[in-house]
TIVEX-540891 format. One record per residue (C-alpha): residue in one letter; x, z, y. Coordinates in steps of 0.2 Angstrom, whole numbers, padded with zeros to 4 digits, always signed. Each point is the difference from the previous one (the first is absolute). Layout:
N
AXZY/...
END
This chain:
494
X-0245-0057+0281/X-0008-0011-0013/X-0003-0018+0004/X-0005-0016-0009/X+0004-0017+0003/X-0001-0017-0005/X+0016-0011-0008/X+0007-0016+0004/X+0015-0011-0006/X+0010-0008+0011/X+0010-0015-0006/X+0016+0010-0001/X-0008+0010-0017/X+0000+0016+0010/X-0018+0008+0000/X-0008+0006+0016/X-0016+0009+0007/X-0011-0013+0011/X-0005+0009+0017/X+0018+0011+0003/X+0011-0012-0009/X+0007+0020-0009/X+0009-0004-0016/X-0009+0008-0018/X+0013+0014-0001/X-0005+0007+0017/X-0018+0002-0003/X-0009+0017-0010/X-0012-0007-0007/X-0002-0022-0006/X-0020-0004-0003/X+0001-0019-0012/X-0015-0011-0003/X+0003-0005-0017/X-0008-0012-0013/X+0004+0000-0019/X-0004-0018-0006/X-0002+0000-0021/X+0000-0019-0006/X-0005+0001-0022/X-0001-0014-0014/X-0023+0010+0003/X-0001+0007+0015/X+0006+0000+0019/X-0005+0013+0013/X+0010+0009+0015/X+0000+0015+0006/X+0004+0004+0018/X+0007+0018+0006/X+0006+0012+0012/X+0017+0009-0003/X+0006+0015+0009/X+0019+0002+0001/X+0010+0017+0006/X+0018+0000+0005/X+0009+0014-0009/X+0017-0005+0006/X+0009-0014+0000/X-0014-0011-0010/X-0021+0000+0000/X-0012+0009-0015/X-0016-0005-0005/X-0013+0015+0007/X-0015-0010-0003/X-0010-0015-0006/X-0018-0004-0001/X-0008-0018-0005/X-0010-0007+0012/X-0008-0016-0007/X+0000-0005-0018/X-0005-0018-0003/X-0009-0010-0013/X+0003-0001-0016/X+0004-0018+0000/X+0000-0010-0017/X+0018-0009+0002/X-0004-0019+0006/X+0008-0013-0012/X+0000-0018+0005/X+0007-0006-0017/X+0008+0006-0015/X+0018+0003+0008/X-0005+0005+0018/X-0008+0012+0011/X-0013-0004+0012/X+0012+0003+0015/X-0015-0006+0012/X-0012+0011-0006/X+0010+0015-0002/X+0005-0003+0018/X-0019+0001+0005/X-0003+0014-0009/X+0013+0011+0009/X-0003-0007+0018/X-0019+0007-0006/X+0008+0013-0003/X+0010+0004+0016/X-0015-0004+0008/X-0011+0016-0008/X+0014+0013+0002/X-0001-0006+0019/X+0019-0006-0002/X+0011-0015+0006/X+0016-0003-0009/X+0013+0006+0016/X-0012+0015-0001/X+0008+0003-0017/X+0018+0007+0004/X+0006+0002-0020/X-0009-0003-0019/X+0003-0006-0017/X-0002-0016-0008/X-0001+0000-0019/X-0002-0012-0012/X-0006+0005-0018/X-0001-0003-0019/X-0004-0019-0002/X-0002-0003+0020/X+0019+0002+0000/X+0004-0013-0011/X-0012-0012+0008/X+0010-0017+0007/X-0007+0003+0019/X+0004+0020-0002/X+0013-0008+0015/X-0016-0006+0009/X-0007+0016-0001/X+0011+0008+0008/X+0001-0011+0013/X-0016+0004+0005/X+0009+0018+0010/X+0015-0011+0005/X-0004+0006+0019/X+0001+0020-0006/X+0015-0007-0010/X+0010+0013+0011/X-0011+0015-0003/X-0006-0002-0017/X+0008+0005-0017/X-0002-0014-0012/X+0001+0003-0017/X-0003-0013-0015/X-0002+0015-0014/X+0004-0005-0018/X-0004+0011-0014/X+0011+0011+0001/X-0002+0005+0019/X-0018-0001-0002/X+0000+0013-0013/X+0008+0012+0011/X-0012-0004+0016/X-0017+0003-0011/X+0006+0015-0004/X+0003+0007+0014/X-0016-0008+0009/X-0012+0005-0014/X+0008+0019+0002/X+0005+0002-0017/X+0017+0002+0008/X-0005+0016+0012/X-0012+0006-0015/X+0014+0002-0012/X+0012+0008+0014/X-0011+0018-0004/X-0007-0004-0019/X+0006-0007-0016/X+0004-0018-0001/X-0012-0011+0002/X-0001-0019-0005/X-0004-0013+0011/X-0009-0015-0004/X-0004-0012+0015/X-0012-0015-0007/X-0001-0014+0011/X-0005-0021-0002/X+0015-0006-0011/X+0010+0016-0004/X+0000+0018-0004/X+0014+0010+0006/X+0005+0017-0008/X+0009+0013+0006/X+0004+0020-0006/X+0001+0012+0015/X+0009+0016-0003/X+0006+0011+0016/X-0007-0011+0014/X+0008-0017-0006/X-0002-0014-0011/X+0012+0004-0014/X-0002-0015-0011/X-0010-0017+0000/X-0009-0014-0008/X-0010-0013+0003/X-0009-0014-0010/X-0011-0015+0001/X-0019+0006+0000/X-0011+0000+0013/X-0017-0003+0006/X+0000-0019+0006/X+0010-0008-0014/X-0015-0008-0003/X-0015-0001+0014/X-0016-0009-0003/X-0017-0003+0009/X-0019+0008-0002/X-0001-0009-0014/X+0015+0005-0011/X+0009-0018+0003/X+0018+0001+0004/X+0007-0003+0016/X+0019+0004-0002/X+0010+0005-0016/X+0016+0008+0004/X+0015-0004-0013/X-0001+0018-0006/X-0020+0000+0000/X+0005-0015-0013/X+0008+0010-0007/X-0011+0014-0004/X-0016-0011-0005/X+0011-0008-0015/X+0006+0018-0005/X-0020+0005+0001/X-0001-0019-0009/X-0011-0006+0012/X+0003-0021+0001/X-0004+0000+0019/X+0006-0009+0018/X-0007-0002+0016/X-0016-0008-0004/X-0006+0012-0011/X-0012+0014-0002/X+0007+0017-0002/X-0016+0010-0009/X-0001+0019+0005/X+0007+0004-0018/X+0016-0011+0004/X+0004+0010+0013/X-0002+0016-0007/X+0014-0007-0015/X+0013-0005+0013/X-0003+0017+0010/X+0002+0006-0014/X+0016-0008-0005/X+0007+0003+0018/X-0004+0018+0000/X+0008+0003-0018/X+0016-0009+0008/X-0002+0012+0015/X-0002+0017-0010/X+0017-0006-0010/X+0009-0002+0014/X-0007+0017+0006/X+0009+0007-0016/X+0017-0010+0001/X-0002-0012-0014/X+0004-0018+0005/X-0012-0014-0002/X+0015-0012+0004/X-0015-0014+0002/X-0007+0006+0015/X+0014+0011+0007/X+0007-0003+0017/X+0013+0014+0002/X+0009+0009-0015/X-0011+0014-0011/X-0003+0017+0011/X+0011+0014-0004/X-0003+0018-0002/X-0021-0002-0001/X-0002+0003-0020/X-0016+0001-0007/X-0007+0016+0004/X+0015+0005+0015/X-0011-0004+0012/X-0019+0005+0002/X-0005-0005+0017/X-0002-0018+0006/X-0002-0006+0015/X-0011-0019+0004/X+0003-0009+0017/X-0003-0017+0004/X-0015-0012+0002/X-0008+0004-0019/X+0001+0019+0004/X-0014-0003+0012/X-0012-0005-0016/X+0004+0017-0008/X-0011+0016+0005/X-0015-0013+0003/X+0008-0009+0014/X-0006-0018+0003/X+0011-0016+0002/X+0002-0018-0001/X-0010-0010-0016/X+0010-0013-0001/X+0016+0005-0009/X+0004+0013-0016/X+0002+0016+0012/X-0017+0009-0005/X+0004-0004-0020/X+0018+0007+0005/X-0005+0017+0005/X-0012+0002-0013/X+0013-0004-0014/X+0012+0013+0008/X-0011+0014+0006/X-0007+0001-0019/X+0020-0001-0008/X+0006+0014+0013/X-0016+0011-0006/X+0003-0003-0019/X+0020+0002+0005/X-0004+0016+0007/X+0007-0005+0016/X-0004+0009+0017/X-0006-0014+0013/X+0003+0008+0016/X-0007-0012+0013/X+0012-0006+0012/X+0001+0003+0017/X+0002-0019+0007/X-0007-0011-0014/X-0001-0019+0004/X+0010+0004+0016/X+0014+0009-0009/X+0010-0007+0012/X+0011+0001+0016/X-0010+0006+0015/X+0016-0008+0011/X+0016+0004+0008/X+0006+0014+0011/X+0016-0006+0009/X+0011+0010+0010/X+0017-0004+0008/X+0015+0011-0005/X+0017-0002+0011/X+0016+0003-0010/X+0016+0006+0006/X+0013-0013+0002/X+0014+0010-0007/X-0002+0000-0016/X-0008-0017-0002/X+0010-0016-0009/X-0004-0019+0002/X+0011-0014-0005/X-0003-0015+0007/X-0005+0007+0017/X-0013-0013-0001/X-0009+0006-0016/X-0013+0009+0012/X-0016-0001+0000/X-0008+0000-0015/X-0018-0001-0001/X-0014+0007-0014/X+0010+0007-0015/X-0007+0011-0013/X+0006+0015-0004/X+0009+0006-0017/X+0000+0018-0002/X+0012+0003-0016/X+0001+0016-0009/X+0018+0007-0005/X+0007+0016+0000/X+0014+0004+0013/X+0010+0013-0009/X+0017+0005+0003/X+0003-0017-0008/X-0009-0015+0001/X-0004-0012-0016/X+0002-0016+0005/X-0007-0007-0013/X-0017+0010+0001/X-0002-0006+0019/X+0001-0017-0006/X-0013+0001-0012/X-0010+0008+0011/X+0002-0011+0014/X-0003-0013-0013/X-0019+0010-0005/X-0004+0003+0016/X+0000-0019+0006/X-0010-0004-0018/X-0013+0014+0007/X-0001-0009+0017/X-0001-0017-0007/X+0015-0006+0008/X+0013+0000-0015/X+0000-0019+0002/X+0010+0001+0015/X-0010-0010+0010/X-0003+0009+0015/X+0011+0011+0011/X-0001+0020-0004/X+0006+0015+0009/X+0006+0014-0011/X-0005+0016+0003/X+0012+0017-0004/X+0001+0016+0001/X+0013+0010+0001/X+0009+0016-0001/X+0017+0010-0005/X+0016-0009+0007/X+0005-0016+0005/X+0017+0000-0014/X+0006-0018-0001/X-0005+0003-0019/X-0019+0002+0003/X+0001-0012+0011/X+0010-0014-0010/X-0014+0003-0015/X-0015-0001+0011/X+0006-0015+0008/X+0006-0008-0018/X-0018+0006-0006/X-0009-0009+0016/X+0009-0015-0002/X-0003-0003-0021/X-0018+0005+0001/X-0004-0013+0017/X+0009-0015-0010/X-0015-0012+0001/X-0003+0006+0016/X+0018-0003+0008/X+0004-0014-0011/X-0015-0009+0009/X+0008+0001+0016/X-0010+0012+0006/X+0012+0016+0009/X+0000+0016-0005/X-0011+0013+0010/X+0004+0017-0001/X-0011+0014+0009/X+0007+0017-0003/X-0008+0016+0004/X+0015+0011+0001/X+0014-0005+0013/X+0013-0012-0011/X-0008-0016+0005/X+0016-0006+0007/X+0013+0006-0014/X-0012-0006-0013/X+0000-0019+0008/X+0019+0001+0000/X+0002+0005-0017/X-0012-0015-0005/X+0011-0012+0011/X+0015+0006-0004/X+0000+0002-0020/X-0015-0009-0006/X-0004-0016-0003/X-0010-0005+0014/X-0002-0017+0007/X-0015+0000+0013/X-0004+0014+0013/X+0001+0016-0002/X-0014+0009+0012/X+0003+0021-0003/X-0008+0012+0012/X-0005+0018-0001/X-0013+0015+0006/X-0015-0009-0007/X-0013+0007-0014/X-0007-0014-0009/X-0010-0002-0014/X-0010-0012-0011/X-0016-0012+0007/X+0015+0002+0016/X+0004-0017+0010/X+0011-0001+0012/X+0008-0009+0016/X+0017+0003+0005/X+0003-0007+0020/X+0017-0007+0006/X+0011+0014+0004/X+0000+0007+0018/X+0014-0003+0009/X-0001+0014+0014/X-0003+0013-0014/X+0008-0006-0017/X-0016+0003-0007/X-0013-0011-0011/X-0019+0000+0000/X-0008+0001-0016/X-0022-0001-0002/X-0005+0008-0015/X-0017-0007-0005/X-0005+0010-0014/X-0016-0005-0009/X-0016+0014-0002/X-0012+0002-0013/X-0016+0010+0003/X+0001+0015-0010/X+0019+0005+0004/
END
């Protein structure tokens, strides 16, 4: 029999259903209340949502999501030149709350994410702090460049779109950056991002400038514009610097660097003319096709620029699915309980461990292993998540398949080891999550031969994947067994 229910966390990390006090695993079919919260250097909104999951097995399946409220549009509040208005964003999502007919403990999972120049603000901190009471049920994700690349394209669709067609580019336009990405076979294949963006420089009714980012500088010297705040920005000025921004944009469209305004290295594998079909999300995509915006920054001069470059180009604008809300809709969660036979941890203490990103590395697993391309893949795959600086924990996730030799193993672990160096060599432990059954062996080998000085968490019969987050309990002692919640975060068109 199909039944829904609602969770609860009790202090011990285990999750539970309110009402019959059941555990996840035991129930068919998990109803979420969800809210996906998308803080940018231009725009803030939420979105709030219902997800479906089915067990098939041992863990839970998205069947269904619908949106239920979409919020305002709310022009990000700034108190001064380095800060965020945290007072008035918080207002603005209570309002919020309020029209979808919610209360925070109605919420029982969602997404927090900070964007383009929002994240590099000095309260992004304070910001955050704002859903310190859902700190338990929300992901929380400070997305630089790189990470944001990878979530506009999937939110905008261009992801999905080019799982069925040819590659398609995708070019997500927001306040301070764009973001490019090139979509081949359902994923985001390479990346780059550079500064140019609609509120690099905002003004009033009357043309006058009311806040010049370093980069909006930037771009009224190159256009030789003498301005500062102060100063009137005719209608012709802003045509030359979206101009400027949109010739910087169609470069990096066709891999030549600007190394001025680029914030990620040149994208690869989108030569001029490889790629016909383009993709726009973000808040200037909502001027093209006629749509209305704000009047107070470049985004209408933006679009304009573009549209008339991809035409001339003879580029194919498809429009995107999710366009300012190319975003995260939320997160499913689910509980997963693993068997304690083949899991290893050493200390016995180092559980639990709360919120890491997953890192989904691509190697092959031949009859012999390379260890040296599982590093560098390792390696790629934290740069792609933005976590190559080794400041946060992460959980790997592998595959795997064939036999469990002690060479194989010796090179994966030798392979896992090198590529997590700024990871370990923070203090943080290493995570394995293994889909296959070697979690135990493979912890051992690490121990035993490599050069590990923290914990070593390694556990097994898990699928993960990227835009994954998860939470691994203390270990049961009657069953041998640990807890993990998987929180994986959704977007609207996949």
């Amino acid at each position: 029999m199909t039944r829904t229910a609602r969770i609860e966390a009790d202090p011990g990390g285990r999750v539970h259903f309110s009402g019959a006090g059941r555990s996840l695993i035991e129930e068919d079919e998990i109803e979420l209340r969800s809210v996906g919260v998308d803080i940018g250097s231009s725009t803030s909104h939420l979105l709030f949502s219902t997800i479906v999951l089915e067990r098939m097995d041992t863990r839970y399946v998205v069947a269904d999501r619908r949106v239920d409220h979409e919020s305002r549009i709310l022009l990000t509040p700034y108190a001064g030149e380095n800060t965020i208005d945290a007072e008035a964003l918080g207002a603005f999502i209570a309002a919020e709350y309020d029209a979808a007919g919610m209360r925070p403990e109605d919420v029982d999972t969602g997404a927090l994410i900070l964007t383009g120049v929002a994240a590099r603000r000095s309260n992004a901190r304070a910001i955050g702090e704002l859903f310190a009471a859902e700190a338990g049920k929300f992901v929380a994700v400070s997305a630089g460049d790189g990470l944001e690349t990878l979530m506009a394209a999937h939110g905008s669709g261009a992801a999905a779109l080019s799982r069925d067609t040819a590659p398609v580019l995708n070019v997500d336009i927001g306040g301070g950056t764009t973001k490019i990405a090139l979509c081949e076979g359902g994923e985001a294949v390479a990346r780059t991002a550079l500064d140019a963006g609609a509120r690099l420089i905002a003004f009033d009714a009357n043309g006058t400038i009311t806040r010049l980012e370093p980069f909006g500088r930037h771009y009224l010297d190159a256009a030789g514009l003498a301005l500062a705040e102060g100063d009137r920005l005719t209608p012709q000025d802003r045509e030359r610097v979206a101009a400027l921004m949109a010739d910087r944009i169609m470069a990096a469209m066709a891999g030549q660097a600007d190394e001025a305004v680029l914030r990620l290295p040149p994208l690869q594998g989108a030569k001029a003319g490889a790629v016909r079909r383009v993709v726009v999300s973000g808040g200037v995509s909502v001027y093209l096709d006629g749509g209305a915006g704000v009047a107070d920054d470049l985004g209408a001069d933006l679009a304009r620029a573009l549209d008339s470059r991809l035409a001339v180009a003879g580029l194919e604008r498809i429009p995107a699915r999710q366009g300012i809300r190319a975003t995260v809709v939320g997160a499913s969660q689910y509980t997963v309980q693993v068997s304690g036979s083949t899991i290893f941890l050493d200390p016995d203490d180092a559980l639990p461990l709360r919120n890491m990103a997953v890192i989904a590395p691509a190697f092959a697993l031949g009859d012999t292993i390379d260890a040296d391309a599982v590093a560098a893949a390792v390696a790629e795959a934290l740069d792609r998540m933005d976590l190559a600086s080794g400041d946060a924990p992460v959980a790997v996730a592998l595959p795997w398949t064939g036999s469990a030799s002690y060479a194989r193993l010796a090179a994966l672990a030798r392979g896992l080891v090198r590529g997590l160096k700024p990871v370990l060599a923070a203090g943080h432990p290493l995570v394995l999550v293994v889909e296959g059954d070697i979690g135990g062996l493979l912890g051992m080998q690490c121990r035993a031969e490599e050069d590990v000085l923290g914990a070593i968490v390694s556990i097994d019969g898990i699928a993960l994947s990227e835009f994954d987050f998860i939470d691994i309990g203390s270990v049961i002692r009657q069953t041998g067994a640990a807890p993990v919640v998987v929180k994986s975060l959704l977007f609207p068109t996949e």
